[in-house]
C-alpha positions in Angstrom: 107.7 106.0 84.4 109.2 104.5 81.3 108.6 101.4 82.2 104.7 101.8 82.6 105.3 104.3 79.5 104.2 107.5 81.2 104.9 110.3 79.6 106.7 113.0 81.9 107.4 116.5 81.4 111.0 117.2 83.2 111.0 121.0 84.5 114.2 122.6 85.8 116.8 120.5 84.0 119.8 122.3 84.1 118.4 125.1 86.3 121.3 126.3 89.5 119.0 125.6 92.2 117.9 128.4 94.2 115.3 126.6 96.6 112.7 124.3 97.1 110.2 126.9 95.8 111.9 126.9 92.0 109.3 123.7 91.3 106.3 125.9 92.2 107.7 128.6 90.0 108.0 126.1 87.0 104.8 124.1 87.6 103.4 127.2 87.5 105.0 128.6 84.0 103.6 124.9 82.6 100.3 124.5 84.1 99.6 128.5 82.6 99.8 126.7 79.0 97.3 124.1 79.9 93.4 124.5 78.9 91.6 124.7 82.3 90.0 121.7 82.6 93.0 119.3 81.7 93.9 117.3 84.7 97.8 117.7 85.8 99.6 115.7 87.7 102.9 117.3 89.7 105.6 115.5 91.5 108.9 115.7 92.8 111.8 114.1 90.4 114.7 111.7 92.0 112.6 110.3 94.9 109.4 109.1 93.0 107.8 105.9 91.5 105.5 105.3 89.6 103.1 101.8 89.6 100.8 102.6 86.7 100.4 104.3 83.2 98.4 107.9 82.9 94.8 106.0 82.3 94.9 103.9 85.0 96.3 107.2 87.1 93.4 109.6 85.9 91.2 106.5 86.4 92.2 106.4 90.3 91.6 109.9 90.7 88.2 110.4 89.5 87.1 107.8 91.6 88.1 109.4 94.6 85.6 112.3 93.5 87.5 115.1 94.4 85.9 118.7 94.0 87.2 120.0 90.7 87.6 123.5 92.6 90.3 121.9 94.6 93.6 120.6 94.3 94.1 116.7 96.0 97.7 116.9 97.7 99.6 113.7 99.2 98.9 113.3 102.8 102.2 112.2 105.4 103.1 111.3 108.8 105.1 113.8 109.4 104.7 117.7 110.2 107.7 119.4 108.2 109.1 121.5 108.5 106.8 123.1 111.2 107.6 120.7 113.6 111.2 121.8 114.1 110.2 125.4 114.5 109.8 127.8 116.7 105.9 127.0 118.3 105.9 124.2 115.3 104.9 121.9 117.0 101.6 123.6 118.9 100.5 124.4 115.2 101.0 120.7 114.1 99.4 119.4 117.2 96.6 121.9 117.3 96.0 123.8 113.8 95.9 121.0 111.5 93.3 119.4 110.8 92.4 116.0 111.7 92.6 113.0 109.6 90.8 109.2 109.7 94.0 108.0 109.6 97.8 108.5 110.5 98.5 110.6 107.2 97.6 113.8 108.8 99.9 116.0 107.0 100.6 118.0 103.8 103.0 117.3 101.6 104.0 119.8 98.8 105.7 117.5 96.4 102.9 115.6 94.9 99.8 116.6 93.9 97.3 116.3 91.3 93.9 118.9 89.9 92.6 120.5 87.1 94.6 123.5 85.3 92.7 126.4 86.3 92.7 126.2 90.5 95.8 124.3 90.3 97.2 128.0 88.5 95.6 129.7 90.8 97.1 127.9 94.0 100.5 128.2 92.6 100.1 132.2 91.7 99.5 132.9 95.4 102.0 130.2 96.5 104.6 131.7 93.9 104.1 134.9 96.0 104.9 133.7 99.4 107.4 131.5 98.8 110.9 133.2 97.2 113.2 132.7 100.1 111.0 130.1 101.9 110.7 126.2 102.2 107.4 125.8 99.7 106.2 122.9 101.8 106.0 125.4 105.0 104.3 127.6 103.4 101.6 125.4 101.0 101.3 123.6 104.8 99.6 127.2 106.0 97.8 127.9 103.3 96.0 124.4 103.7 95.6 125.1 107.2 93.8 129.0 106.4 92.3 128.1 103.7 91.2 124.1 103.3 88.5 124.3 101.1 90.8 125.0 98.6 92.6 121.3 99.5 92.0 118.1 99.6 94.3 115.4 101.0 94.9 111.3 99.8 94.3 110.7 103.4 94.1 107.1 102.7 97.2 106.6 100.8 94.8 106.1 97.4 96.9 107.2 95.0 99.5 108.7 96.6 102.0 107.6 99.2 104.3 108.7 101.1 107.1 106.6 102.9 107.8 109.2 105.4 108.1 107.1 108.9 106.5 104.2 107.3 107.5 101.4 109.4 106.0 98.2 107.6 103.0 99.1 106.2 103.5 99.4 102.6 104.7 96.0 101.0 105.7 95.3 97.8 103.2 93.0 95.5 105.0 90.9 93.0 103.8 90.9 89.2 101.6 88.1 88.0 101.0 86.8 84.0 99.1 89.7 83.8 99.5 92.7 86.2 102.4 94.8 86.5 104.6 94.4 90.0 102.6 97.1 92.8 102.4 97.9 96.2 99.7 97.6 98.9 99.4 99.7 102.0 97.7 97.0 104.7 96.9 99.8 106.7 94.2 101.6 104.6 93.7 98.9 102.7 94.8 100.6 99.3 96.7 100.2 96.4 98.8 103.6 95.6 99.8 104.9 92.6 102.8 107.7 92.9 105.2 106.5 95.3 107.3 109.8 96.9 110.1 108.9 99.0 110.6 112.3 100.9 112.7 112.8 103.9 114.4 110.3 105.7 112.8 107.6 103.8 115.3 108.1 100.4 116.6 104.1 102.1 113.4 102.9 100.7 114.0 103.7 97.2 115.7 101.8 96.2 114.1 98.5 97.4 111.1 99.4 95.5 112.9 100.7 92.4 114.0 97.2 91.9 110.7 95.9 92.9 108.6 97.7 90.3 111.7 96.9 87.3 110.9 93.3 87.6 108.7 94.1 84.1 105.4 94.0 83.1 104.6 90.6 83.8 107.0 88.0 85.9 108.0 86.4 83.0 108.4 89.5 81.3 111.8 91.5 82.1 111.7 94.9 81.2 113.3 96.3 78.5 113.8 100.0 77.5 115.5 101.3 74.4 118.5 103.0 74.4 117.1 105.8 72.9 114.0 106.7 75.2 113.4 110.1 76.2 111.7 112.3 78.5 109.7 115.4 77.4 111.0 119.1 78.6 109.3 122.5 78.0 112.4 123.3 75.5 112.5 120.2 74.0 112.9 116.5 74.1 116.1 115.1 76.3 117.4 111.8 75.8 117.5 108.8 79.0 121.6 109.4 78.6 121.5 112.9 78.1 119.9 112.4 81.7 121.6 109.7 83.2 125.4 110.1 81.6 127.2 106.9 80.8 125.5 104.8 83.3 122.6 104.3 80.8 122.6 102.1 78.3 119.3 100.6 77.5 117.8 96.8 78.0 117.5 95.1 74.9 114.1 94.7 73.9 113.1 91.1 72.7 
């Protein structure tokens, strides 16, 4: 994110976890602030990348033209938790719906819409969920409800590396474009990269792919004293990181 200079807003710092659903709980304190048209983008912390800035984010998403009634969600390979579950795996195989392509599946972590049904999406979630894996339960109320959804079936903006096996390779930076990734499978160029599950081995490949800087004569650099936004406040990169951060000169 710092490198492509996207501003973030970190909720939960400090928090004592009490379960996945905590982030619906605090995306839905923030999102209640916004003005109901502004477009928000939610994603998990420690397991995501990020290719481009804001513009070129919001930019991606209007083109894919999604009903401003709903909220777009990343799509996955994978049917969790459901599929370890008791009859799990009959409502994977027959209650979902189907997709164009192998990203079939919900995934909770990541998702992008306007304020107003994104607040209203996370109300009822906010209800079910205390006690519950948030992705279980967002996953069911897709499934009752879909016209309240809509997946990145085709990896447009988002992607998940859940059982990717090849698919999504790294493209190196040019004189003029930042480094990215293309998925050869749908043909697309994704945005917000979510590592989720087993596919945290990933990250760090791509991490170091996308700090080769903005250009490939370009290394990045990031001061020292960058920070990251919070709803109490602004935290510094070391306040985050500890003592392993200490900035890249800038030249």
């Amino acid at each position: 994110a710092q490198r492509v200079n996207l501003k973030l807003v970190l909720l939960g710092w400090q928090e004592q976890y009490r379960g996945n659903f905590q982030k619906l709980e605090a995306a839905r304190e923030y999102v209640a602030r916004l003005p109901p048209d502004d477009l928000v983008l939610f994603a998990d912390a420690y397991d995501v990348l990020y290719v481009a800035d804001e513009r070129e984010i919001v930019r991606r998403y209007l083109e894919m033209q999604v009903d401003p009634s709903r909220v777009l969600f990343q799509a996955e390979k994978g049917c969790w938790p459901d599929w370890d579950m008791a009859f799990g795996r009959a409502f994977c195989r027959e209650r979902y719906p189907p997709s164009r392509t192998l990203y079939r599946y919900l995934n909770s972590g990541v998702w992008m819409g306007r304020a107003a049904p994104a607040f209203e999406l996370l109300t009822e979630m906010v209800a079910f969920t205390p006690g519950l894996d948030d992705q279980h339960v967002v996953s069911h109320m897709f499934v009752d409800a879909p016209e309240r959804f809509a997946l990145d079936y085709e990896a447009r903006l988002f992607q998940s590396f859940q059982e990717e096996k090849g698919a999504v390779t790294a493209v190196a930076a040019s004189d003029t474009s930042l480094a990215s990734v293309r998925n050869v499978a749908t043909n697309s160029s994704p945005l917000v990269l979510h590592f989720n599950g087993g596919s945290k081995k990933h990250f760090p490949k791509f991490k170091s792919h996308l700090l080769q800087g903005a250009v490939s004569r370009q290394p990045l650099c990031l001061a020292p004293n960058a920070s990251v936004c919070t709803p109490s406040g602004a935290l510094s990169l070391a306040q985050i990181c500890g003592m392993k951060f200490t900035g890249v000169a800038c030249t």
